[in-house]
N, C-alpha and C positions, 0 to 999 in steps of 0.2 A: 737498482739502476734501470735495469730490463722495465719494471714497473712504472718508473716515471715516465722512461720513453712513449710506452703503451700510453698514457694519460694525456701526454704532447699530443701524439697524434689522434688521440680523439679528438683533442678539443681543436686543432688546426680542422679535421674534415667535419664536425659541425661548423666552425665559422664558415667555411666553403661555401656549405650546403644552405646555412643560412643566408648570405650571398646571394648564391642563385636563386632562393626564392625569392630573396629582395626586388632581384633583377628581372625575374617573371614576374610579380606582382607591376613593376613599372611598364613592362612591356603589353601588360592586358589592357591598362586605363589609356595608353594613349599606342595603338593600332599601327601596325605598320602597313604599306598597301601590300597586297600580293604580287604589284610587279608596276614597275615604272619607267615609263619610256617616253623619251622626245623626239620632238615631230613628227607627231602623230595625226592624224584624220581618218575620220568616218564618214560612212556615203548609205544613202538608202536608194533604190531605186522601184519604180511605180511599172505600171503596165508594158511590157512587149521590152523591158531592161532599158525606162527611159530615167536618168536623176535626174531626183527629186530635190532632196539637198543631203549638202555638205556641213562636212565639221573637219578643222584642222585647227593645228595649237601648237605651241611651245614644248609643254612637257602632258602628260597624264600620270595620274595614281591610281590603278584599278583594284579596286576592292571586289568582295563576292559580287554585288547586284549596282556598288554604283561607279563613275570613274568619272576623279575630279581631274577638273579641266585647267588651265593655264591658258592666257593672253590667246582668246578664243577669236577665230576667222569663221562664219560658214556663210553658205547660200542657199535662199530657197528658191524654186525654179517652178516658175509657174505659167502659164499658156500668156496671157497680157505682161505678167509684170517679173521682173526676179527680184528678188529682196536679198542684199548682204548685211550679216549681221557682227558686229565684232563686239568681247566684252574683254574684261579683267579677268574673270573667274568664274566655274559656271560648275554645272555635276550632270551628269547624263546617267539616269536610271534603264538599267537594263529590262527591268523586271517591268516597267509598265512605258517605255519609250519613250518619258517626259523628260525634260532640260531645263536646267534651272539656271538662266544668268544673271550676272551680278557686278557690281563695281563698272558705271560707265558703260552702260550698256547702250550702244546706237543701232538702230536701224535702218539703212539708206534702199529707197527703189531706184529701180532704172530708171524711172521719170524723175528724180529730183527730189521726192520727199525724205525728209530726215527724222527721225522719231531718236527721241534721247531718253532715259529714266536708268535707274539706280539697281532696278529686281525686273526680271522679265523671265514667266514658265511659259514653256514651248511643250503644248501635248500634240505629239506627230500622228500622234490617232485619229483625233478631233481633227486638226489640224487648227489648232485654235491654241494665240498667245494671249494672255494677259501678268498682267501687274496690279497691285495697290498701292503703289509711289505714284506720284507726281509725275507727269508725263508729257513733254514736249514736242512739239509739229510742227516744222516748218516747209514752206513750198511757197518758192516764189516771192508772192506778196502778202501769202497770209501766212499766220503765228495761231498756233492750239496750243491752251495747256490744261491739263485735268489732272483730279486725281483720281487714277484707277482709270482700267482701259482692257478691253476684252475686244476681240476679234480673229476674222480669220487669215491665216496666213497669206493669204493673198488683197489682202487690205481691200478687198470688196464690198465688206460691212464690217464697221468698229463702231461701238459704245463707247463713248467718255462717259464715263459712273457719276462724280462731286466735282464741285468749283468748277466749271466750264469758262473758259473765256478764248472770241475769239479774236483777233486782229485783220483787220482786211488793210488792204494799203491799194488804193484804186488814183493814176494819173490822170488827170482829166485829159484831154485831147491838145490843149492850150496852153498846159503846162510848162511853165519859165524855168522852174529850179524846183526844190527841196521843196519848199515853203507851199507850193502848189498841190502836195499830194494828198488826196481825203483820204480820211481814216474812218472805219465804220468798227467799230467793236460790238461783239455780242458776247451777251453774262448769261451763265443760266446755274442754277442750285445741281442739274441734273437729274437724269443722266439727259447726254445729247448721244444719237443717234444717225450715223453717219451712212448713207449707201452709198457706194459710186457709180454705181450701175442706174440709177436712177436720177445720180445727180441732184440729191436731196439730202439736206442735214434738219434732223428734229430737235429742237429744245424744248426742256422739260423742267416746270416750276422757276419761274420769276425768273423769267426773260427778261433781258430790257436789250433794245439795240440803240445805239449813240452815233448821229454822225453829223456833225458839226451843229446845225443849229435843229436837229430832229433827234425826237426821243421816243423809241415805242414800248410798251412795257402789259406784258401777256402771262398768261398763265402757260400757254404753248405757244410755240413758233415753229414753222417750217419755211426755210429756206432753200430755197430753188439754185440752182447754178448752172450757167451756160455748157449745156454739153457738147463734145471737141468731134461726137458722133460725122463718120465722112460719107454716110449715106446718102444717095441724091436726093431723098425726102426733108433736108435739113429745111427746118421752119428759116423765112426769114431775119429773124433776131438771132439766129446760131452765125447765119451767114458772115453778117454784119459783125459780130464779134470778135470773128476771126480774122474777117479782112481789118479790122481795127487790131490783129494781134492779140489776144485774149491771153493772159497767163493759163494754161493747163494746170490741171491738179493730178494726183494719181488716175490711174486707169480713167482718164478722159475729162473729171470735172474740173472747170472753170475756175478758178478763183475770184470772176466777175458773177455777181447776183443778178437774177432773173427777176425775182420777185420771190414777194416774202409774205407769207398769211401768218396771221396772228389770231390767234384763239384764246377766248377767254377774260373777260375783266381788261379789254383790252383802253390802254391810255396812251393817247399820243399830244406830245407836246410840241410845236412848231412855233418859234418865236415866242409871241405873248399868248398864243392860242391854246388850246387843248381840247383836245374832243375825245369822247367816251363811247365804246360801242363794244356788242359782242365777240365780231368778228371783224378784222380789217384786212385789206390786201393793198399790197407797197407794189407798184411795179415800177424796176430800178430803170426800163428803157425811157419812159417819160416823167419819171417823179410823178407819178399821180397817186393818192391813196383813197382808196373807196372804203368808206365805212358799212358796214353790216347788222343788221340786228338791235334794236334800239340806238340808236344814233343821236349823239347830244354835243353840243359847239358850246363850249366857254369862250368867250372872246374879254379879251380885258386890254383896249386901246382908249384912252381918255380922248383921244382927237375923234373918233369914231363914235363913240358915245356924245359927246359935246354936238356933232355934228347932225345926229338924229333926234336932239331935245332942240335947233334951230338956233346954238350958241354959234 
């Protein structure tokens, strides 16, 4: 009897043991965090203990080197502009000070600009975010979308990478309703090139700009935009833009087009016309455009031809 006893309880503290290993083997493949906690925030601060940015959330899971985020809030705090960013979900690496967000990621400035996309890394070191989704821009009266998009935290200069398209939405001065607003769109393969400080955006590979009965189409483009600059040197077409109201863009650029140079295999199409040249320049205060560099005029008006054969 003693003997069976002894065999029982073998075999109950093997099953135990095998148990627990069960239980340890599930516990290794899927990790628990080292410690979790809600409402939480982080803060960095830059020179003489001034912030820089923030990070606040819902909940955290802090692992050894990363700690995932929850219904993330922070702010970047920069000299011109602050930037607030909110996502779904995101992870903040200790080990190299990058931040990875995710799910609904927007970024709003003080000035009005809105950035939206799906993946956005934040390296605090660089100070430089990028993405390879699809990425949205909105300010005022123009619309950006690309895919892929690198710049720096203080949206001073950003690359759009593929697919560029822009949106302009410009009211003429005499404008009655809806019906009256021009739209100017610009396509480009990529990347475009944005500075604000200079108030200049670059397109790159098959350009075309669209605006109602004008087509221009380059191998490059740069676009000019009124700057909101309040120096008493302001050119007179700065002046004039703003006493007309000019939409601002971030850190001071214009949403109104200055003029626009085109480089390259350049073709414009005006009504029935089309003319071919190396290089061309648009300036948007007078509609004039000056061709450059082999210059050639297709003209196809049958009243106009009839008229120079003496029909």
């Amino acid at each position: 009897m003693a003997c069976m006893r002894l065999k029982v309880l073998i075999g109950a503290l093997v099953l135990v043991l095998s148990l627990a290993d069960f239980l340890y083997a599930l516990d290794k493949n899927v990790p628990e965090s080292d410690q979790q906690i809600n409402e939480f925030s982080l803060a960095g601060y830059g020179e003489k203990g001034k912030k820089t940015w923030d990070l606040s959330g819902k909940s955290a899971d802090i692992f050894d080197n990363i700690i995932k985020l929850n219904d993330i809030a922070g702010n970047l705090y920069g000299e011109k502009e602050d930037i607030n960013l909110t996502a779904k979900s995101g992870d903040f690496d200790k080990s190299n000070a990058r931040i990875h967000l995710e799910d609904n990621v927007v970024i709003t400035s003080s000035s009005g600009a809105k950035l939206t996309t799906e993946h956005l890394d934040w390296d605090r070191k660089a100070q430089i975010i990028s993405t390879d989704d699809i990425v949205n821009i909105k300010k005022d009266n123009m619309v950006t979308t690309a895919r892929g998009a690198q710049g720096k935290t203080d949206l001073k200069q950003v690359n759009l990478k593929n697919d560029v398209k822009v949106n302009i939405l410009s009211e003429p001065k005499k404008a009655k309703g809806p019906g009256d607003t021009e739209k100017i769109t610009i396509t480009c393969d990529g990347a475009l090139e944005i500075d604000y400080e200079k108030n200049v955006a670059v397109f790159n590979k098959n350009v075309k700009v669209v605006r109602q009965d004008l087509e221009i189409d380059s191998d490059k483009m740069e676009v000019y935009f009124l700057s909101s600059d309040k120096s008493k040197k302001e050119e007179p077409v700065l002046a004039k833009a703003k006493k007309e109201g000019a939409d601002m863009n971030p850190l001071g650029m214009s949403a109104k087009i200055d003029r626009i140079f085109a480089r390259g295999n350049v073709k414009i199409v005006r009504g029935d016309n089309t003319s071919y040249s190396d290089e061309a320049m648009y300036n948007a205060v007078d509609k004039k455009i000056t061709l450059l560099g082999r210059p050639r005029l297709v003209i196809f008006s049958a009243k106009e031809f009839n008229a120079s054969l003496g029909n």
